[in-house]
RODO-2510 file (C-alpha; in nm, 4 decimals, decimal comma):
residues 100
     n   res          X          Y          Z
     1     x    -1,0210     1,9484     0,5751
     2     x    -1,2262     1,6094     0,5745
     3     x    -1,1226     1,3261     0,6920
     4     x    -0,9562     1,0515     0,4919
     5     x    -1,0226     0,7071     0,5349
     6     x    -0,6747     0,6490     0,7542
     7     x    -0,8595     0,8776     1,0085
     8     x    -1,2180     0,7507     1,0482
     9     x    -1,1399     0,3790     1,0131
    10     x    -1,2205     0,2381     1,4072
    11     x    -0,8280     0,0804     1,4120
    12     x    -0,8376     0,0894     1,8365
    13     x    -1,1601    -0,0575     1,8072
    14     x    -1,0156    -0,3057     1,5673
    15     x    -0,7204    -0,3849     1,7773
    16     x    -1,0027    -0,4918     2,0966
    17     x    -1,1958    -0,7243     1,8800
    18     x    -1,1622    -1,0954     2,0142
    19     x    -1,2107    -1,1891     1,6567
    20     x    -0,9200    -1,0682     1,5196
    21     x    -0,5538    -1,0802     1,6168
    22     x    -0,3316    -0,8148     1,5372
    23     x     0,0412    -0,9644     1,4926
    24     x     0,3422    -0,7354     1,5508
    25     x     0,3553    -0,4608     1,3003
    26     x     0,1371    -0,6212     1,0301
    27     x    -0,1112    -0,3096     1,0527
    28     x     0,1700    -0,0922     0,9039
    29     x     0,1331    -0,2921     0,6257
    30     x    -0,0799    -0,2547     0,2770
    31     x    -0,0507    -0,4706    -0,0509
    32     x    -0,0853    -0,2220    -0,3771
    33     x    -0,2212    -0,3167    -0,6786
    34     x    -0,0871    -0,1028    -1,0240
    35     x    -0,1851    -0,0074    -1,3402
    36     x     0,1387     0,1126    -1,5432
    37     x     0,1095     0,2850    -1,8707
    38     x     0,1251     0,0494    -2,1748
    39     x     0,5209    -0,0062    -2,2599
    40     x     0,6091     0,1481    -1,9091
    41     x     0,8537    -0,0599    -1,6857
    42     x     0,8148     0,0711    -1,3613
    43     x     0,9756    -0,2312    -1,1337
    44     x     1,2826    -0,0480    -1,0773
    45     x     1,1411     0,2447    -0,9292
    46     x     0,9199     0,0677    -0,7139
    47     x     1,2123    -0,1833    -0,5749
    48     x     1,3875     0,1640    -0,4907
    49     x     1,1211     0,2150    -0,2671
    50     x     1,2921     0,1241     0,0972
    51     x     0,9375     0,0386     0,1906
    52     x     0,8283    -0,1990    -0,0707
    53     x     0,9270    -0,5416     0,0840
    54     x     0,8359    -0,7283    -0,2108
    55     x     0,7412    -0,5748    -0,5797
    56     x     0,6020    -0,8127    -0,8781
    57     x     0,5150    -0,7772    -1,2056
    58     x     0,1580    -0,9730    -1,2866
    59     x    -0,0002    -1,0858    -1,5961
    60     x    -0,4076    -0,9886    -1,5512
    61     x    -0,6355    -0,6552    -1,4717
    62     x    -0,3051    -0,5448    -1,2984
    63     x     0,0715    -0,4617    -1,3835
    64     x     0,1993    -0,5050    -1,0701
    65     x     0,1548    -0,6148    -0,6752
    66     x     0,3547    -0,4403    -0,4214
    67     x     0,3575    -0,5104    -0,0220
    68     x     0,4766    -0,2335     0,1929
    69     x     0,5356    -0,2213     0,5351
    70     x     0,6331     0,1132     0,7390
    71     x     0,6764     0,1823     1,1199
    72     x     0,3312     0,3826     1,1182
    73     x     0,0169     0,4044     0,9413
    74     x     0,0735     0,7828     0,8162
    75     x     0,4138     0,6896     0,6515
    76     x     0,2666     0,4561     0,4512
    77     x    -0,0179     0,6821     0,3345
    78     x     0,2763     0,9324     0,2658
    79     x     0,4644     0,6689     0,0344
    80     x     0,0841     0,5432    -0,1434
    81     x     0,0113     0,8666    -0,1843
    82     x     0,3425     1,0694    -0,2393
    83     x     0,5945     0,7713    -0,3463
    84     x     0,3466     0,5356    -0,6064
    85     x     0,0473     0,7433    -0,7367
    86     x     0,3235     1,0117    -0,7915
    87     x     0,5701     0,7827    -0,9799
    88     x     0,5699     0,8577    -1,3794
    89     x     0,4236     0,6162    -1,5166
    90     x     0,1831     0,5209    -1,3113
    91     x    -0,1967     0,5045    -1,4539
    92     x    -0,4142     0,3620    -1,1270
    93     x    -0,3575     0,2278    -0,8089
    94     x    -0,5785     0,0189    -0,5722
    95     x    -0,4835    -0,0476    -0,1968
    96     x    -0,5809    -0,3179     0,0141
    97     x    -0,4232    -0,1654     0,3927
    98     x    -0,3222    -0,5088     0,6057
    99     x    -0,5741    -0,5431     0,8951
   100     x    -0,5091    -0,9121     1,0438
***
């Protein structure tokens, strides 16, 4: 199996750097950008995520912005991956993974 990019990123290195400062838990943490089928209100589901800290419907390229935070970097691949690109009604996703 190849490696995704949650397992080649250098995140111990990242952690070392003097340049930037990793705060508490804040690299569990990933903002989500949707794309929802036309007509498609998915802003319940996504609140009934228990890791979706905040969920908002946007006006723009994207539907919706979602932060989630989990206690370690594979659970919130699990709920990106399993949880949101899964949900019906869904189209696209991008992810932008918390690093400082």
């Amino acid at each position: 199996m190849n490696p995704g990019p949650f397992d080649v990123f250098p995140w111990k290195m990242l952690k070392a750097s003097r340049k930037i400062t990793i705060i508490g838990d804040l690299l569990n943490a990933a903002f989500v950008l949707i794309n929802a089928e036309l007509g498609v209100d998915i802003a319940k589901d996504l609140k009934g995520i228990p890791e979706a800290k905040q969920v908002y419907g946007v006006y723009g390229v994207y539907d919706y912005v979602v932060r989630l935070e989990a206690d370690t970097m594979e659970k919130l691949k699990d709920v990106i991956t399993n949880k949101i690109r899964r949900m019906n009604g869904v189209r696209s996703t991008l992810t932008m993974m918390v690093i400082e």
